[in-house]
N, C-alpha and C positions, 0 to 999 in steps of 0.2 A: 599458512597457505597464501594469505594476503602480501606480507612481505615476499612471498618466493615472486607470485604474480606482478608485483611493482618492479622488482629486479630487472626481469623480462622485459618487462614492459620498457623501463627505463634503458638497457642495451641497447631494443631493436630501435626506439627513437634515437639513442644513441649514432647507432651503424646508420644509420636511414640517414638522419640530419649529414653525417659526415660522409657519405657516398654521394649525397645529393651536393657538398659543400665542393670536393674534389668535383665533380663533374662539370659545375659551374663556373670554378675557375680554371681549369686545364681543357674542357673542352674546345679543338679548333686553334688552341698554339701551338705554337714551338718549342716542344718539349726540348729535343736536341740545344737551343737556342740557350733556352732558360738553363742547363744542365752545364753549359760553358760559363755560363756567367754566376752559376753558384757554384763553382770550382774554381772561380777567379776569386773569391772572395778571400780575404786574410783571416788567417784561422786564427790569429792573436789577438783579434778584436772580437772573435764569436765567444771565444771563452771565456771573457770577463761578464758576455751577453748573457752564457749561461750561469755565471754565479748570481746577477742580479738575479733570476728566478731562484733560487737556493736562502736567498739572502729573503726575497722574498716573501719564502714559507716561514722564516727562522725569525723573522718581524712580528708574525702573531703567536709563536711560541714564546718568545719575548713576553710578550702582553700579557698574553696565559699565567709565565710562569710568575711576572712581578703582581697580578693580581693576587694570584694565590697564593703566594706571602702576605698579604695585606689580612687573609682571613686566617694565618698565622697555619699554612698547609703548605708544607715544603715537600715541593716536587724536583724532582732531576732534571736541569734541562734539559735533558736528550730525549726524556717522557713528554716533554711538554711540545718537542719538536716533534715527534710523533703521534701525535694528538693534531696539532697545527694542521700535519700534514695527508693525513685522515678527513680534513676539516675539507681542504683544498681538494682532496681527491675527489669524494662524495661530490663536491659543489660542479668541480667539474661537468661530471656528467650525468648532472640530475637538473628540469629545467628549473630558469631560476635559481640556479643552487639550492635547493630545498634540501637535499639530502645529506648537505655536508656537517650543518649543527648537530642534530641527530644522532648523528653515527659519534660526532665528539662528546655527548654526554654519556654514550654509552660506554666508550673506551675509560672516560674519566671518572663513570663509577666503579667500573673493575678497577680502578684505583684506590676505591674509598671514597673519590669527591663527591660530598652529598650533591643531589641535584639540585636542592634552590639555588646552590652555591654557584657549580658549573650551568644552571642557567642564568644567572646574572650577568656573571665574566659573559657568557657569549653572547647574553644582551647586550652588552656595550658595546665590546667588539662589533657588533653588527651597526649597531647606530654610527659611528664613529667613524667606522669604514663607509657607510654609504654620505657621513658628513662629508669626508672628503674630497669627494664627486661633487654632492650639491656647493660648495667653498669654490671648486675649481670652476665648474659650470656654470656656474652665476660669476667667477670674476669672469671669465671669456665672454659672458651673455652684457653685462655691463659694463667692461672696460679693452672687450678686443672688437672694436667695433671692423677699424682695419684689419687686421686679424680675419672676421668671417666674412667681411667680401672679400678675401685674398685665396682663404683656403677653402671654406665653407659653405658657398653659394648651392650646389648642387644638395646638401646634404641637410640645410638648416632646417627643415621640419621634423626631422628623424633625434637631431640633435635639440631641438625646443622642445622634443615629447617626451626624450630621455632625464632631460631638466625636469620636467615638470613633475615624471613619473617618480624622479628619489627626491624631490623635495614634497611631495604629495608624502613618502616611505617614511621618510625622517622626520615629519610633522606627527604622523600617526603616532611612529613610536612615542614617540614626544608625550603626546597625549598619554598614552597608554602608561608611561611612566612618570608622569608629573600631575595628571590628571584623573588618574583610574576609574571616579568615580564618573565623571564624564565619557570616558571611556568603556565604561560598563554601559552607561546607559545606550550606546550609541550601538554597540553590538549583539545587547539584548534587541534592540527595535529591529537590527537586521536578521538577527535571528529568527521575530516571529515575524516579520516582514515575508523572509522565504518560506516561513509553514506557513502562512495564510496563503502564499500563493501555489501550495504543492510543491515547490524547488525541494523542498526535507521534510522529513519524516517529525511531527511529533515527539518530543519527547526528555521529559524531568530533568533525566539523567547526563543530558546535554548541554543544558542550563546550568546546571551543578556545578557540571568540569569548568563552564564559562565561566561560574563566578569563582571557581577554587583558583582557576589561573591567574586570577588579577591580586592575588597574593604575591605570586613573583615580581609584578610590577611596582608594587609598593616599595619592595626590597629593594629594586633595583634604583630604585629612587630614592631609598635612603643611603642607597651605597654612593651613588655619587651625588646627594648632599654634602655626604662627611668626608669623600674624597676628592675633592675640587681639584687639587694639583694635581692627582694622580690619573683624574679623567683628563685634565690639558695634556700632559707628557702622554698618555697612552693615544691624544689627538695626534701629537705629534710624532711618535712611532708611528700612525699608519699612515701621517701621508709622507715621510717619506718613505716608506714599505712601499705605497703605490708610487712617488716618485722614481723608482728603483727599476721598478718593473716599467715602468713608460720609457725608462732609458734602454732597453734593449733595442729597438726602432734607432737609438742613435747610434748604437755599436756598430748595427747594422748600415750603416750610412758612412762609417769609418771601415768596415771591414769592404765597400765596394769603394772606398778613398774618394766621395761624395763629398766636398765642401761647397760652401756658398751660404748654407743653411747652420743656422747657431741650435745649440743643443735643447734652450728654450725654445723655439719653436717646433721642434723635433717632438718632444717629450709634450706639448702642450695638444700636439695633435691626436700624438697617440690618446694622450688623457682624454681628445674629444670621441673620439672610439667608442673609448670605455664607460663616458657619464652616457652613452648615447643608447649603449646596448646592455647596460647592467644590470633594468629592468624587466628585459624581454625574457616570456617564456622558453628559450634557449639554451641545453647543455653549454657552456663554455660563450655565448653569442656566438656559434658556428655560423657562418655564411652570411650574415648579417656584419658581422666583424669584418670578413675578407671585404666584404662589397666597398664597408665605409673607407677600407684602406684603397684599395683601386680608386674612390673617388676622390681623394682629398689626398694624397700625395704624389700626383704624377708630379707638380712643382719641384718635388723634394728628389724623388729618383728617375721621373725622367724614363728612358727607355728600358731600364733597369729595374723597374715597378713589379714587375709578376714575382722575379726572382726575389725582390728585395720583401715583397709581400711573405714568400716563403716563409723566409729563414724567420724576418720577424715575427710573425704568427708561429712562424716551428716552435722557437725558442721561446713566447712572449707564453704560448698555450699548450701545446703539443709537447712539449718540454717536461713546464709545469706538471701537466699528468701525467707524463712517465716518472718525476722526480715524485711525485706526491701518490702514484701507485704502489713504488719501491718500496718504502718507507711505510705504508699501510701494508703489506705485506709483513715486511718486520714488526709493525704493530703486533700483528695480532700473531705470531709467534710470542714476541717479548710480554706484550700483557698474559695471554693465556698464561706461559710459563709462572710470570708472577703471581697469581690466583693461584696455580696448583701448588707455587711453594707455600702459599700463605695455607693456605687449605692441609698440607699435609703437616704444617707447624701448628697450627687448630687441633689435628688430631693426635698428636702427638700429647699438644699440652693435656687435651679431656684426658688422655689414657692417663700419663703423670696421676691428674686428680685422681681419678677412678680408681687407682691404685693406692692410693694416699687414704683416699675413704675406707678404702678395704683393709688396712690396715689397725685404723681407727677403731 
């Protein structure tokens, strides 16, 4: 009942957020206007826009699938892209992406993967991926000085909070996996912190779960102790996975035959987008995402800005969650199917036995 309730829940903020997003940017243009000029666009440079979102997903099915080799569990790539994409879909439209791990460890135990295991992998994966934000965001914050009084000015408090909110994320983790016992103590305090103050309820059972979970964190900490290389290259598969998806904003700058602007700064903008609103309680950064784009690239498109907003948000997000809906659809055909083969292969072998005994 609790998950039907969250579903719900999670939709109508869903539809809400994104009724309120459309309103705010199309209210009071020129739809007609805008309509000519994303039919001007060249459709040979939107389709390479939308493999980077493809390529995208297929970056942490990557990760996925070389981790689990490491724990010597050979998966299929095409299972592990659909897992990926599972991943992506959930995160999409739950805020903060909350819901997209979750739903990947449940898909990855109807596979077998024990859960320490697949909570590991998606521990890193998540440190790793919000490294790459804090790496990028900190080099713009301390070496694009030019850079933020050019494109920046309107927007730098939104984008220093965004900073400070994944380097505040990726320190925690930090903690939590290199530090556990520090990290226990510090969560236990906040715990009884909120029941002394009434914020939660009392109770053993909760304390329990707290300290049983800081088991995962130790592991994860030994995993990448003994896999050093294997955490640098999975560094380096995600940022260029997020370099991939920043360049869609440049396709899009080719498909309205926009020069003057080099593809580094194109990509460096969008990436400020992204370190700025990755944190926020947000399905997808809906509307917060549009805004930062209206402010910080009229330099780049010029009168061409709403449309060019479009397609890049269509493609950069809206894309994304049609390509990572698909694909979680076939999920969950493809996995169900595989359980009930395994299950009807289970029954098959008990009977063999049963019959073997009866013999006996």
């Amino acid at each position: 009942m609790n998950n039907k309730k969250k579903v719900v829940w999670n939709t109508v903020l869903f539809l809400t957020i994104l009724g309120l997003t459309m309103y705010g940017v199309f209210h009071g243009e020129n739809l007609d206007e805008m309509k000519q000029a994303l039919i001007q666009a060249k459709v040979r440079w939107l389709l390479p826009a939308a493999g980077c979102v493809f390529v995208f997903i297929w970056g942490e099915s990557l990760i996925i699938w070389y981790m689990l080799r490491t724990y010597g569990i050979h998966v299929k790539e095409a299972l592990c892209f659909l897992i990926s994409s599972v991943g992506f879909f959930f995160s999409c439209v739950t805020p903060s992406a909350t819901g997209g791990q979750p739903m990947q460890i449940y898909f990855m135990k109807k596979e077998k993967i024990p859960i320490p295991v697949s909570t590991v992998i998606l521990m890193i994966v998540t440190i790793t991926y919000k490294l790459v934000l804090v790496v990028i965001g900190l080099g713009i914050l301390l070496f694009g000085r030019g850079f933020q009084e050019q494109y920046l000015t309107g927007i730098l408090p939104v984008f220093y909070l965004g900073i400070a909110l994944n380097v505040f994320c990726v320190t925690f983790m930090m903690i939590l996996v290199f530090h556990p016992s520090l990290a226990k103590k510090i969560m236990v305090s906040g715990l009884k912190l909120l029941e002394r103050f009434h914020l939660m309820k009392k109770k053993e059972s909760r304390l329990e779960k707290l300290e049983a979970s800081m088991d995962m964190y130790n592991e994860t900490a030994a995993f990448m102790r003994d896999h050093k290389i294997l955490i640098v290259n999975v560094f380096l598969i995600t940022f260029g996975q997020r370099i991939v998806l920043f360049a869609v904003t440049w396709f899009v700058c080719m498909a309205f035959s926009i020069s003057g602007q080099s593809a580094v700064t194109v990509i460096l903008l969008q990436a400020v987008i992204s370190v700025s609103v990755d944190m926020l309680p947000l399905p997808g950064g809906m509307g917060i995402s549009e805004t930062l784009f209206l402010a910080i690239f009229p330099p780049v498109f010029g009168e061409l800005l709403l449309p060019a907003m479009v397609l890049s948000r269509g493609l950069g997000y809206y894309s994304e969650l049609l390509i990572s809906a698909i694909f979680t659809v076939a999920a969950v055909f493809v996995f169900d199917r595989r359980t009930a083969k395994r299950e009807k292969e289970k029954a098959v072998r008990q009977k063999v036995c049963r019959q073997g005994a009866n013999r006996t």
